[in-house]
N, CA, C and O atoms as a GROMACS GRO file, in nm:
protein
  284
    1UNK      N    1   2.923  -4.220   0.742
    1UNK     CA    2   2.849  -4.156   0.634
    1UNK      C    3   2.848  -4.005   0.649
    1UNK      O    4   2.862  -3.924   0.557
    2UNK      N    5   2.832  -3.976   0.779
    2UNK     CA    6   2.811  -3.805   0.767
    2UNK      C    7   2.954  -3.736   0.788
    2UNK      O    8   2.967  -3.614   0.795
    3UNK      N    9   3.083  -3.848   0.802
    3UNK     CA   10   3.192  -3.758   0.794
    3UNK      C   11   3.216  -3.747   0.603
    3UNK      O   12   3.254  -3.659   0.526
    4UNK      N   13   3.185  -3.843   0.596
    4UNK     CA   14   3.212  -3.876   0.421
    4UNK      C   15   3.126  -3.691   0.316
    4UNK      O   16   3.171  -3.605   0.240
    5UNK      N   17   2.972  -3.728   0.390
    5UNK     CA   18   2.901  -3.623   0.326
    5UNK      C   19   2.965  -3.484   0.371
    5UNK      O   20   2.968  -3.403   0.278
    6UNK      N   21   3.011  -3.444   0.477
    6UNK     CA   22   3.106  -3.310   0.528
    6UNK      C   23   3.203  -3.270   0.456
    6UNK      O   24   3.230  -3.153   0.430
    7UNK      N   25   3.268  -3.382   0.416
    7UNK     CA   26   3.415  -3.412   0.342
    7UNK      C   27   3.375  -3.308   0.212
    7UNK      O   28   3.400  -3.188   0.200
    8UNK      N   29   3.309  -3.396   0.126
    8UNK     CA   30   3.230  -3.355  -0.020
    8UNK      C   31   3.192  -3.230  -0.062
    8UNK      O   32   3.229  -3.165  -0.160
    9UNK      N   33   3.092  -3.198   0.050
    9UNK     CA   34   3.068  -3.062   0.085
    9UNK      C   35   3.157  -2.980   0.123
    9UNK      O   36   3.163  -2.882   0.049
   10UNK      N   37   3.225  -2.979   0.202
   10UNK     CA   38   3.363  -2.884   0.249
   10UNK      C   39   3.473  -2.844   0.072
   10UNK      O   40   3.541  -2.746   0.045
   11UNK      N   41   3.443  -2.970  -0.008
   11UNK     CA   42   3.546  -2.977  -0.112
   11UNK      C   43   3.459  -2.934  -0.227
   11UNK      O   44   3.525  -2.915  -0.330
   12UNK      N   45   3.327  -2.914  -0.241
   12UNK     CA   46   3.248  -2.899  -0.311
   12UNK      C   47   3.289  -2.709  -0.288
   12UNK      O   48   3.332  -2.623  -0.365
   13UNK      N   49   3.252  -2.709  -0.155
   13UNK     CA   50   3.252  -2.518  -0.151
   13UNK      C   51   3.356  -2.426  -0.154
   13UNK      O   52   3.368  -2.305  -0.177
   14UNK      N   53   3.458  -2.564  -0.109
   14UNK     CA   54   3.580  -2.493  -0.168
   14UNK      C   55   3.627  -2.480  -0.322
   14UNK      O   56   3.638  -2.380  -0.392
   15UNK      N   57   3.640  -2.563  -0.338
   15UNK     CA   58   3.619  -2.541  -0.510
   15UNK      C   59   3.516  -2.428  -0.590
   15UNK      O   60   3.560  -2.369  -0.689
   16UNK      N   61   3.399  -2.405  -0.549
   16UNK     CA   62   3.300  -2.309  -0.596
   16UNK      C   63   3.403  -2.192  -0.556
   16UNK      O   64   3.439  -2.132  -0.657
   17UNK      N   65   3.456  -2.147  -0.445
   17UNK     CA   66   3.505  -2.061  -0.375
   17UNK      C   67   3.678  -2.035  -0.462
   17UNK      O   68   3.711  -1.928  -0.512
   18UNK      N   69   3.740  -2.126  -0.462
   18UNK     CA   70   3.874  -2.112  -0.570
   18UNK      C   71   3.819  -2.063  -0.698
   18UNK      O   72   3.894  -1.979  -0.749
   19UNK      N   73   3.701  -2.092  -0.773
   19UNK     CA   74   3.641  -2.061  -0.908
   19UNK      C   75   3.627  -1.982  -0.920
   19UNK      O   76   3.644  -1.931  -1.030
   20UNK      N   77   3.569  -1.888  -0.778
   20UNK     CA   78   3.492  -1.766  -0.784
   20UNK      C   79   3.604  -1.622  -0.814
   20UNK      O   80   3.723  -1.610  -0.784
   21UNK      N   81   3.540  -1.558  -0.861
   21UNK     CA   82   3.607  -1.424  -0.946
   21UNK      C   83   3.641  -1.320  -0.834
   21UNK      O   84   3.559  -1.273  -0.756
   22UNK      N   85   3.792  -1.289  -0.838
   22UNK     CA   86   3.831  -1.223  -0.722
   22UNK      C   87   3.740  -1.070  -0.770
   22UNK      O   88   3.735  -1.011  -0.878
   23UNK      N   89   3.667  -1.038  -0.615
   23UNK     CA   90   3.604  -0.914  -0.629
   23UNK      C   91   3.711  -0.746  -0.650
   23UNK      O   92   3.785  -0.735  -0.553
   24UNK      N   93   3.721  -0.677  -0.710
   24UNK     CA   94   3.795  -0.561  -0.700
   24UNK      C   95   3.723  -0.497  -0.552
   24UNK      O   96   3.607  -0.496  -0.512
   25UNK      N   97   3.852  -0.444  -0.494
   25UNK     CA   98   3.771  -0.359  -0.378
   25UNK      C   99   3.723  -0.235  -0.424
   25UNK      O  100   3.783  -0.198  -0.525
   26UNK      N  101   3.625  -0.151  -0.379
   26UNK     CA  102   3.526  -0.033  -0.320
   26UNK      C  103   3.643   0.043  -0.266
   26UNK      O  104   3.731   0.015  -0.184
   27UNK      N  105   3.606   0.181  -0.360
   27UNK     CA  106   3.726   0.268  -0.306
   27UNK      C  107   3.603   0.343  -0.161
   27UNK      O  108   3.483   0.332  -0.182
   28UNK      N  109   3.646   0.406  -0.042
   28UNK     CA  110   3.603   0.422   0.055
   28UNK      C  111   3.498   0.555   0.064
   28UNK      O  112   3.545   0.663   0.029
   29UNK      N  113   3.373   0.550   0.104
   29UNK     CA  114   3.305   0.640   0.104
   29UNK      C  115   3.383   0.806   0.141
   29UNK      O  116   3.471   0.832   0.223
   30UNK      N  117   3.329   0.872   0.071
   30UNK     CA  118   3.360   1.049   0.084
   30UNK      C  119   3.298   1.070   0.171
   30UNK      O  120   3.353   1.175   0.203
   31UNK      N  121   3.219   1.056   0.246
   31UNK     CA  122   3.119   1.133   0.395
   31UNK      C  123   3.090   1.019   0.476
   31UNK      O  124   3.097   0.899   0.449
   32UNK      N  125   3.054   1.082   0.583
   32UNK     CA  126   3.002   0.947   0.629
   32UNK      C  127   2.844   0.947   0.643
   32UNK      O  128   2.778   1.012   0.724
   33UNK      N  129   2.796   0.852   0.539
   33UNK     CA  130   2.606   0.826   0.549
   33UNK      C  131   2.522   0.808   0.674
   33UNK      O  132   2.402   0.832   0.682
   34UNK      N  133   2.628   0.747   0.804
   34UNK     CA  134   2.487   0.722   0.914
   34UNK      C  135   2.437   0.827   0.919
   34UNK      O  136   2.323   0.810   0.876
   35UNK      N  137   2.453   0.950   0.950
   35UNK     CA  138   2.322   1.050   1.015
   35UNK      C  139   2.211   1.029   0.901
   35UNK      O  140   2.094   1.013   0.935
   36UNK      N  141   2.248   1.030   0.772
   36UNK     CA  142   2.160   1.019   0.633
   36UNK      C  143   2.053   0.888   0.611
   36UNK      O  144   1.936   0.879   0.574
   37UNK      N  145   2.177   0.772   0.663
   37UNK     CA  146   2.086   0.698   0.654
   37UNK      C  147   1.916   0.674   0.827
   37UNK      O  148   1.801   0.631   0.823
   38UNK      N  149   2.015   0.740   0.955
   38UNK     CA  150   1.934   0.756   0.996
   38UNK      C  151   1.795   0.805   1.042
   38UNK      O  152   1.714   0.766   1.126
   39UNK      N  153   1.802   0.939   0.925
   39UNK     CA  154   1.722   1.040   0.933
   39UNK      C  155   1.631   0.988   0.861
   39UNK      O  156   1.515   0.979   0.901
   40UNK      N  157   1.679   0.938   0.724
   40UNK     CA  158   1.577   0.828   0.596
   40UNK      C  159   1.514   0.765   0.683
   40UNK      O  160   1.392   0.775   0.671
   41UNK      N  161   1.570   0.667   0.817
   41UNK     CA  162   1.475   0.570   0.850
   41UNK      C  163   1.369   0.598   0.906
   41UNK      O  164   1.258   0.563   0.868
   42UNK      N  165   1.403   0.686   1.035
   42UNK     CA  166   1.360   0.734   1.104
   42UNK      C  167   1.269   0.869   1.113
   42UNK      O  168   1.166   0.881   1.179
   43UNK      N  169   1.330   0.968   1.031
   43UNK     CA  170   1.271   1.092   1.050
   43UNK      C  171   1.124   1.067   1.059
   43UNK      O  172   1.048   1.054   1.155
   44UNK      N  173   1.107   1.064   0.928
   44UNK     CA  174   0.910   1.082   0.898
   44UNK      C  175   0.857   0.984   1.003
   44UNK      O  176   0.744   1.024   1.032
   45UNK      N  177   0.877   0.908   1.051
   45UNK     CA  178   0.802   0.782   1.120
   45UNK      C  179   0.840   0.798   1.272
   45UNK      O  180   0.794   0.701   1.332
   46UNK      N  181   0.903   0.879   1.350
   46UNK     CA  182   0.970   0.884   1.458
   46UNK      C  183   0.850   0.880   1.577
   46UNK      O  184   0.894   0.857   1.690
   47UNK      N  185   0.726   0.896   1.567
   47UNK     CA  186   0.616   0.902   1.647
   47UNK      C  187   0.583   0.729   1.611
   47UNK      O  188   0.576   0.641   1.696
   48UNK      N  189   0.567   0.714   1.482
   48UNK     CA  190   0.485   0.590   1.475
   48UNK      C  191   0.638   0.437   1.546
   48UNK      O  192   0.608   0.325   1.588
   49UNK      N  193   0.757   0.486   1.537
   49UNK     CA  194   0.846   0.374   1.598
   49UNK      C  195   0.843   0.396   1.732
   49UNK      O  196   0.859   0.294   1.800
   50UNK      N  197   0.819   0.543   1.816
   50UNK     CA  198   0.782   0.522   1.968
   50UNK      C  199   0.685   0.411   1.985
   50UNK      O  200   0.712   0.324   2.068
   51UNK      N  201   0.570   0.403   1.911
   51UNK     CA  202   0.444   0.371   1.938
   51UNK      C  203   0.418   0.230   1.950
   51UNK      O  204   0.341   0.168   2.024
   52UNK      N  205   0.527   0.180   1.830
   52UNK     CA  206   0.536   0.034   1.805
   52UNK      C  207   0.612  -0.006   1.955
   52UNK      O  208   0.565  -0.090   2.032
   53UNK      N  209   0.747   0.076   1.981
   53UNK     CA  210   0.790   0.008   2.094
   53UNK      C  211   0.712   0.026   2.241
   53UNK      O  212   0.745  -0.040   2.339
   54UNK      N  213   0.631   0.100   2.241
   54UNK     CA  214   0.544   0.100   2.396
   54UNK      C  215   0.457  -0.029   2.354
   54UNK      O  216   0.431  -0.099   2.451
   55UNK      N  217   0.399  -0.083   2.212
   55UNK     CA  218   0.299  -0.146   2.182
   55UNK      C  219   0.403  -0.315   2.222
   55UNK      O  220   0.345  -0.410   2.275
   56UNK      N  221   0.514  -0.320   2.196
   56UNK     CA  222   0.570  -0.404   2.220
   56UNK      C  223   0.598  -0.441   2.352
   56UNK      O  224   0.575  -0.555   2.392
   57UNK      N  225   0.658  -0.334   2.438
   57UNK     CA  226   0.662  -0.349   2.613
   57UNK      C  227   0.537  -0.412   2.652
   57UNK      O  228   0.541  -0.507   2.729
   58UNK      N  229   0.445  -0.376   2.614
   58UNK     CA  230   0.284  -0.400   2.677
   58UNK      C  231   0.245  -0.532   2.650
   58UNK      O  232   0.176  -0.595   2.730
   59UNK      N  233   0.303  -0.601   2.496
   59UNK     CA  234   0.259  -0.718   2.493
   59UNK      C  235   0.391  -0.823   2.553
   59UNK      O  236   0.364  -0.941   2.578
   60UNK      N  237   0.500  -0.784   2.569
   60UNK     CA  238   0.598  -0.837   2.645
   60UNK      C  239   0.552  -0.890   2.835
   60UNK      O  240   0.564  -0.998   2.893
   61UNK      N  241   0.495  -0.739   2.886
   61UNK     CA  242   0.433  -0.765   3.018
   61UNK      C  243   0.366  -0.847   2.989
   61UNK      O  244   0.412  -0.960   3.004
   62UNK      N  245   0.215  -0.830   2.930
   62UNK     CA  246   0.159  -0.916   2.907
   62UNK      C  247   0.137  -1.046   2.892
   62UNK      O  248   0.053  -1.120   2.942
   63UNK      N  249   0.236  -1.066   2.805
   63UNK     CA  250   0.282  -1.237   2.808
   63UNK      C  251   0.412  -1.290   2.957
   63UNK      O  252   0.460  -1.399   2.984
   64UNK      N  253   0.420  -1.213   2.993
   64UNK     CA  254   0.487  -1.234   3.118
   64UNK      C  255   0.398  -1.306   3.215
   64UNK      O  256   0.413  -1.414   3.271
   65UNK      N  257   0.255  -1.176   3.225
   65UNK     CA  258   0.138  -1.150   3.333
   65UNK      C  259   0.064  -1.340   3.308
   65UNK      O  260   0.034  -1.403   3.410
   66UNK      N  261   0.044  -1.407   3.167
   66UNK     CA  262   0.007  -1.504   3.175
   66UNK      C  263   0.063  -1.648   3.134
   66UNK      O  264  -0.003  -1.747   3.098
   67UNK      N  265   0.226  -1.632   3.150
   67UNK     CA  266   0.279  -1.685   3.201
   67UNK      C  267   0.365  -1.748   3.267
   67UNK      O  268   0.450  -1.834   3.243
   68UNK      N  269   0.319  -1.679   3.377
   68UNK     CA  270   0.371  -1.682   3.531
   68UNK      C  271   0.281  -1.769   3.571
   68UNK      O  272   0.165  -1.777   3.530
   69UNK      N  273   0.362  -1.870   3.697
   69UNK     CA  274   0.248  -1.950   3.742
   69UNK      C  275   0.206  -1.949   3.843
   69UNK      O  276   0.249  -1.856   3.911
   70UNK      N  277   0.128  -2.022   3.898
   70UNK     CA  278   0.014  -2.020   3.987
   70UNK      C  279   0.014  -2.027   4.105
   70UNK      O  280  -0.038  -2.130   4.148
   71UNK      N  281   0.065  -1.932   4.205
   71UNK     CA  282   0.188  -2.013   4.366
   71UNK      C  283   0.088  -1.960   4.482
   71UNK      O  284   0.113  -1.982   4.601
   0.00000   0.00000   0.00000
């Protein structure tokens, strides 16, 4: 039964996939965006993402500190 249902499905998505409308490609970016997009993420908030990750170490120990067991 579950090679039968694989079968169906495999021929089901291929078919959706033969149907589907060949995409035109994306001619290639003029600059390159990471510094742009990193500055967007990051800039204004760069104190409050330290803060989250010390807030995260602490509850990482933490859940370490209780559980560890009892020797």
């Amino acid at each position: 039964n579950g090679a039968v249902v694989a079968a169906a499905v495999f021929v089901g998505l291929g078919g959706f996939l033969v149907r589907a409308p060949h995409l035109v490609p994306r001619p290639a970016a003029a600059v390159d965006a990471t510094p742009a997009i990193g500055r967007a993420l990051v800039g204004p908030f760069a104190v409050t993402l330290e803060l989250l990750g010390l807030l995260l170490v602490v509850a990482l120990l933490g859940a370490l500190y209780f559980a560890r067991t009892d020797e």
